[in-house]
Residue, then its C-alpha position, 0 to 999 in steps of 0.5 A: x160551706x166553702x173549704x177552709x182557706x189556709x196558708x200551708x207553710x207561712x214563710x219568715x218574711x209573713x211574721x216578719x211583715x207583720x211585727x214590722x207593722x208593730x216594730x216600725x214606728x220604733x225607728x222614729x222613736x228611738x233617737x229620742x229615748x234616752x234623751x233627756x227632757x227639754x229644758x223648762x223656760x220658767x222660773x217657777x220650779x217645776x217637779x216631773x212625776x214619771x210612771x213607765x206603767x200604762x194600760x197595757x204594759x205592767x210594771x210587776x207580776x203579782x205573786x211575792x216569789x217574782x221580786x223584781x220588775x218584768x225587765x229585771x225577771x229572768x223568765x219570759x212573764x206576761x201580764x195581761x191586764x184588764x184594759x187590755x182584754x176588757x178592749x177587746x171584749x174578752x170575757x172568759x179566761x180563754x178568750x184573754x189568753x189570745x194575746x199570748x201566742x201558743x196558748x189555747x183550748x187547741x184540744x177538743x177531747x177524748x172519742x166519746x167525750x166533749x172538754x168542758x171548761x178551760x182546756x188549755x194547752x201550752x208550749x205542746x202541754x196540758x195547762x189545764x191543771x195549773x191554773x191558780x187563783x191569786x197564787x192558790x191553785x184552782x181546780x174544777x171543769x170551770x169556764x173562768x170568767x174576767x169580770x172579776x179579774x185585775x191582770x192574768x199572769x203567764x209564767x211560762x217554762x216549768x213552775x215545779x219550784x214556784x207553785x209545786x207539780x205542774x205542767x211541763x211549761x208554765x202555769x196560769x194565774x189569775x189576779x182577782x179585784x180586791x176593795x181598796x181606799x176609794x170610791x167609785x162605781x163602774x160598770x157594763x151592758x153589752x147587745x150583740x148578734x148571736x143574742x149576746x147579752x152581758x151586764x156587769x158591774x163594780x162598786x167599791x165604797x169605803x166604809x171607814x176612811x180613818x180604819x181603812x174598811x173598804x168594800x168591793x162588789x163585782x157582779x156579772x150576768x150573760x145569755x149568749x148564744x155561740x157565734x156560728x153555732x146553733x143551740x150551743x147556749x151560755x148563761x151564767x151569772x156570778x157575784x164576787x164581794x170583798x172586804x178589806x180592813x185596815x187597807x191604810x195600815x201595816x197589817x191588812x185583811x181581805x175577806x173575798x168570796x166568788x159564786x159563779x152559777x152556769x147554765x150552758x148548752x156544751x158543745x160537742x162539735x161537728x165532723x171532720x169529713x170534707x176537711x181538708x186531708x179527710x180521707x173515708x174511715x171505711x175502705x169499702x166506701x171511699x167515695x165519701x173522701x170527697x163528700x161535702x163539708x158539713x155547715x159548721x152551724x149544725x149541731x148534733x146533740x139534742x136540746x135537752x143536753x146541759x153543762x150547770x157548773x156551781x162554785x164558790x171560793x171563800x178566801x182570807x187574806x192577811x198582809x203585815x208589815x213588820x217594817x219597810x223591809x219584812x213583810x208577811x202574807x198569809x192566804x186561807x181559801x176554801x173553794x168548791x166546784x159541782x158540775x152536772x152534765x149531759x152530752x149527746x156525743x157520736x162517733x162518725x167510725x164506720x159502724x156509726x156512719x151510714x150511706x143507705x142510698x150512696x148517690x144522696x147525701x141527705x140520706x146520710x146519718x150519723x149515729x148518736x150513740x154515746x150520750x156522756x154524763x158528768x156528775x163530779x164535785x171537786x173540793x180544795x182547802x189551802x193555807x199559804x204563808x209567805x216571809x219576803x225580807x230585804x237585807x245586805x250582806x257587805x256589798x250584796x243585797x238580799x230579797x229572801x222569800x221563803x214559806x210554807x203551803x198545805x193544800x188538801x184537794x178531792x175530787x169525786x165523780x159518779x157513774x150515771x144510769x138512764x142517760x136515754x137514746x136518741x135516732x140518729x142524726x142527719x148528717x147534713x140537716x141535723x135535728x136537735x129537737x128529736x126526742x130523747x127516749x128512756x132518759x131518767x137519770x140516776x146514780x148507779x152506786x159506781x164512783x171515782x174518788x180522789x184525796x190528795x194531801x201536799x205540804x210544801x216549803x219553798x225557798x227564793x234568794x234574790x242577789x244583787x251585786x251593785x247595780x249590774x248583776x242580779x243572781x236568783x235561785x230557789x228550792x221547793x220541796x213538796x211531799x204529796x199523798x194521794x188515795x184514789x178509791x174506785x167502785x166500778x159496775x160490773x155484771x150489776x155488782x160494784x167492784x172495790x178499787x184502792x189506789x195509793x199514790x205518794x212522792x216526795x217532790x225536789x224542783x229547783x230554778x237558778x238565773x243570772x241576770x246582766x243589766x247593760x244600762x238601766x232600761x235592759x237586761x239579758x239573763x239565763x235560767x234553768x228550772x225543774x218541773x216534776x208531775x207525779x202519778x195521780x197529780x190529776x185526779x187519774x190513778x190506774x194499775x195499767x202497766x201502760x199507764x203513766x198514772x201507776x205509782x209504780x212510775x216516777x215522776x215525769x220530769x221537767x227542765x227548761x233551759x232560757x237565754x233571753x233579752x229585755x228592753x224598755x224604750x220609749x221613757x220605758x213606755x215600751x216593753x220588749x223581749x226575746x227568749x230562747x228556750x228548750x224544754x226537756x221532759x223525761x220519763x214518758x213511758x213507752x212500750x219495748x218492742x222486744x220483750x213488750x213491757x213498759x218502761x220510762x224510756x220516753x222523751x219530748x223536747x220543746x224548743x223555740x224563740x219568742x218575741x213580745x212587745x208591750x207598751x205604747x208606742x206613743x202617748x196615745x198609741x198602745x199595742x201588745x204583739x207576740x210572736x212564738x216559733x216551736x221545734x217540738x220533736x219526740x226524742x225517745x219513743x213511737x211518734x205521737x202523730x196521726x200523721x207519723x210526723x216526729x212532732x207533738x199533737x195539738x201545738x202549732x209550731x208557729x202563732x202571732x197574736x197582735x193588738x194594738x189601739x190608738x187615740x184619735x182624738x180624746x173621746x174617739x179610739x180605734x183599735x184592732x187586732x190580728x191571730x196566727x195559728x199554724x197548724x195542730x198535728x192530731x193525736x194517735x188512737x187508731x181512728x182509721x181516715x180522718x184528717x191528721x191535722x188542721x190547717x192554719x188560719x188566720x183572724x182579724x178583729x176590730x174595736x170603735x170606741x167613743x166617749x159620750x161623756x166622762x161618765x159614759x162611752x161606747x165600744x164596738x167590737x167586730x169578731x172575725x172581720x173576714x168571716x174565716x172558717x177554721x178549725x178551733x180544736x180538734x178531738x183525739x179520733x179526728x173525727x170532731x171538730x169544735x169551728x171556730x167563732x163566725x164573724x159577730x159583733x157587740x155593742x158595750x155601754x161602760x159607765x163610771x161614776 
């Protein structure tokens, strides 16, 4: 395995040559953006018809708390929508979340523990528990899937007042396909290396033209291996109908449901000895401080282990237009996730690593003692109804959107018996077929169950003064209530645990909006974010734990001055922002008296920049580019390196696509990834890399048209078959590598 290749420090002008290849073709543009079109020589009258919105850039985002167009929002908003990760042969939530610099599954997991589903860091914070569904959270160790999806929301900085606890920086939300008034039928079947194979499909069909009864059905099925990895498996398939009543009238209902059935082969990584900064855990043998990287490809669970996932979502939506200016939605979902799970996970510590004859490598082993189950079912019902309503106040005009949300959520997890043994692992020629011993799996009666009740109201006022200034403020309260009851197994008796957890959440967001001309706007906003104790599923009576409901809040404020501009005949999105986030309330040790206390404060600040659009009528690019100064401001460093950062956050990311027409039939595209590197977290693993380096992936796409009905795309995946590290665990030492170069072929149908 070659040493992993890394630019240590990227200096300015890198970024800066690289937007410069988005930015340039700019220059020969603009003189001509405001300009009026040429006059028509006819003397038939002629009726121009403009639409800003294209395949990459999106006009609005979904939810009915954002009232205005992206370039009158004052927050930094991105849509991804599905011409572009459907380009790029994204398939999982993941995957399409690269086109947003600083967003990603960076963390691997605890010691013995692999993440599974969605792990998603944003901004230096866990997003994970803030990923909605058309508005409604989502819960559930899922690896999300695109074939259903219309457009990905990114709402970053805190959502406390939009869509209640949260993360400190931002939320997710995902907006599902819904039956509408046409007919048509599309679809796709992919073949790639690494056995990829994926077919989906999209027919919706109307049923009654004169009632507005339309129906959807979205279906996807895939078995692929993991570029670059052995075993590591995913298969899956899932079905998502909807149907829509009176789809061409004021009042409309959607009946949706999605079933999603995973199989998986989880994967638990490789070790870290032979990275870069690597040094031996054991003093006695530093010798293994220069010993070889691993090759990437081993695997070392066994071929028995198993990630199957079972959920379903049932949602109704009703939508009512009392006239042009009142209009009323209202969403009911019930939705339920099970997974069952089994990893053979390891730890590389001195005690597990062991050298019997130290001058031969093959002799090494790694023990595989920490097989890790997972047999948890998490359950949401939610009821959301939303009043958005235009009207003036002498010269002022109002958009108020206001509304009521009740949300029950549990979560149950089962402590497991008979998870059998395995010997260990050759360290440089792992066997994953090696016999599982003693595996009989069952219950223990041991259990972790959560019941979390919350009732929210939330009030939004859009101001706009003339056609220059545009005022938003809103307000969320939010009661919540939780109960966590815990039967543990100790010395073979089950020991009763009860936990209550509850607090009354106030979050609010304030901006001030200035339109220079039409196409532009330059804002500042502030918002609050709140995390109560328990907000995931976690309670403890540990003095040390931010999960005892004897702490507050963790608390949230986000400061952003931006600027907005759409060129081009507004085919063209760009934007910066300047941002700092504040999160208070974390709770720290005193190194007097030894107790703990809610001392604790981190700071994320930085600038972002984006463009999105196209750059002519057959050259589209989406780019993104974020610089983070994240710092610890009271408390111990959180580092493994001692640095006064925050773990798992790369200071500096760029993230570019870009695709272009040749002629008709014929498209080329392609794309470039920066990540800087990820400071490991503290746990007092002893050697081990304290951080990953940086690295850089380049990915390409052909596209051909063989007929209006049918074309092909080729996707090619880490052109420079870069080694780098994906995500790294607590301990340091595991690392998830990051996807080998790969490539896809895709047949897309539409009739």
């Amino acid at each position: 395995m070659k040493t992993i290749k890394s630019r240590k420090h990227p200096q300015p002008h890198v970024m800066g040559a690289a937007l410069a290849a988005v930015l340039l073709p700019l220059a020969a543009h603009a003189a001509d953006a405001d300009k009026p079109a040429p006059e028509i020589q006819s003397s038939a009258k002629v009726e121009i018809v403009g639409k800003t919105e294209n395949a990459f850039k999106a006009e609005h985002a979904s939810s009915a708390k954002y009232t205005e167009k992206l370039l009158d929002t004052a927050q930094t908003v991105q849509v991804i929508k599905k011409e572009l990760f459907e380009q790029q042969g994204a398939v999982t939530l993941t995957e399409a979340l690269r086109n947003t610099p600083g967003v990603g599954a960076f963390f691997l997991g605890e010691n013995g523990n692999t993440n599974t589903g969605d792990a998603i860091f944003m901004r230096g914070f866990d997003t994970s528990g803030s990923i909605f569904v058309d508005g409604a959270r989502d819960i559930g160790s899922i690896s999300r899937d695109t074939f259903n999806l219309e457009q990905i929301d990114v709402l970053k900085g805190p959502a406390g007042t939009d869509t209640g606890r949260g993360s400190p920086t931002g939320s997710i939300n995902l907006v599902s396909k819904k039956a509408n008034m046409s007919s048509n039928m599309s679809g796709s079947v992919l073949g790639g290396t690494d056995s990829q194979k994926r077919a989906t499909v999209d027919v919706n069909t109307v049923l009654n033209a004169e009632r507005g009864i339309a129906l959807r059905l979205n279906a996807m099925a895939q078995d692929s291996d993991t570029p670059g990895r052995n075993v590591v498996n995913n298969k899956r398939w899932a079905v998502a109908p909807s149907l829509g009543f009176g789809l061409n009238g004021q009042t409309r209902v959607y009946l949706d449901y999605l079933h999603v059935d995973q199989d998986n082969t989880p994967d638990g990584g490789v070790p870290t000895i032979g990275l870069p900064g690597y040094t031996s855990p054991d003093p006695t043998r530093a010798f293994l401080t220069n010993a070889a990287p691993v090759n990437p490809e081993n695997f070392y669970g066994s071929n028995s282990d198993f990630d199957k996932v079972k959920a379903d979502m049932a949602t109704i939506r009703v939508e009512h237009e009392f006239a042009p200016n009142m209009r009323l939605s209202n969403v009911s979902r019930y939705g339920r996730t099970s997974q069952d799970y089994v990893l053979t996970a390891w730890l590389a510590s001195t005690a597990n690593f062991r050298t019997p004859v130290v001058a031969d490598p093959s002799t090494w082993t790694v023990a595989r003692s920490t097989r890790t189950s997972k047999d948890a079912e998490n359950k949401i019902l939610t009821n959301q109804t939303t009043l958005t309503a235009d009207f003036n106040t002498g010269d002022v005009a109002h958009t108020i959107v206001t509304g009521l949300e009740f949300v029950n959520e549990t979560q149950a997890t089962y402590g497991r018996t008979g998870l059998g043994t395995l010997q260990p692992a050759n360290l440089y020629n792992p066997n994953p077929a090696d016999a599982v011993t003693g595996q009989a799996l069952a219950r223990t009666g041991a259990y972790n169950e959560g019941d979390i009740d919350t009732q929210s109201l939330f009030l939004f006022d859009t101001m706009k003064f003339g056609e220059k200034w545009i005022f938003n403020g809103g307000v969320r309260v939010d009661r919540f209530r939780g109960t966590y009851n815990a039967v543990a197994l100790t010395n073979n008796v089950l020991v009763p645990t009860r936990i209550n957890v509850g607090d009354t959440l106030v979050n609010g967001k304030a901006s001030l909006l200035y339109k220079p001309t039409t196409n532009s706007s330059v804002y500042g906003m502030v918002a609050t974010s709140k995390q109560p104790p328990g907000a995931n599923f976690t309670a403890s009576t540990s003095a040390s734990s931010a999960q005892n409901p004897i702490f507050d809040p963790q608390e949230t404020t986000t400061y952003e001055l931006g600027a907005k501009v759409d060129l081009l005949r507004q085919k063209l999105a760009l934007s910066a922002a300047l941002f700092r986030t504040d999160v208070k309330n974390e709770v720290e040790q005193d190194p007097v008296d030894l107790k703990w206390y809610q001392t604790g404060k981190k700071r994320v600040q930085g600038v972002e920049l984006g463009v999105t659009g196209a750059l002519s009528s057959n050259w589209l690019v989406s780019a993104g580019y974020l610089y983070m100064d994240n710092t610890v401001e009271a408390g111990r460093a959180i580092t493994a390196s001692g640095e006064n950062s925050l773990t798992y956050t790369p200071k500096s990311s760029f993230t570019l696509w870009t695709s272009y027409d040749v002629t008709p039939s014929f498209k080329v595209g392609g794309g470039a990834r920066y990540s800087d590197e990820l400071k490991r977290g503290t746990d007092g693993a002893v050697g081990t890399p304290k951080y990953t380096e940086d690295y850089w992936v380049f990915d390409l796409m052909a596209s051909y048209r063989i007929s209006p009905n049918l074309d092909l795309r080729l996707n090619v995946y880490n052109v420079a078959d870069e080694e780098y590290v994906a995500s790294i665990n607590k301990s340091g030492y595991r690392y998830t590598p990051g996807a080998a170069r790969s490539a896809s072929l895709t047949a897309n149908f539409r009739f």
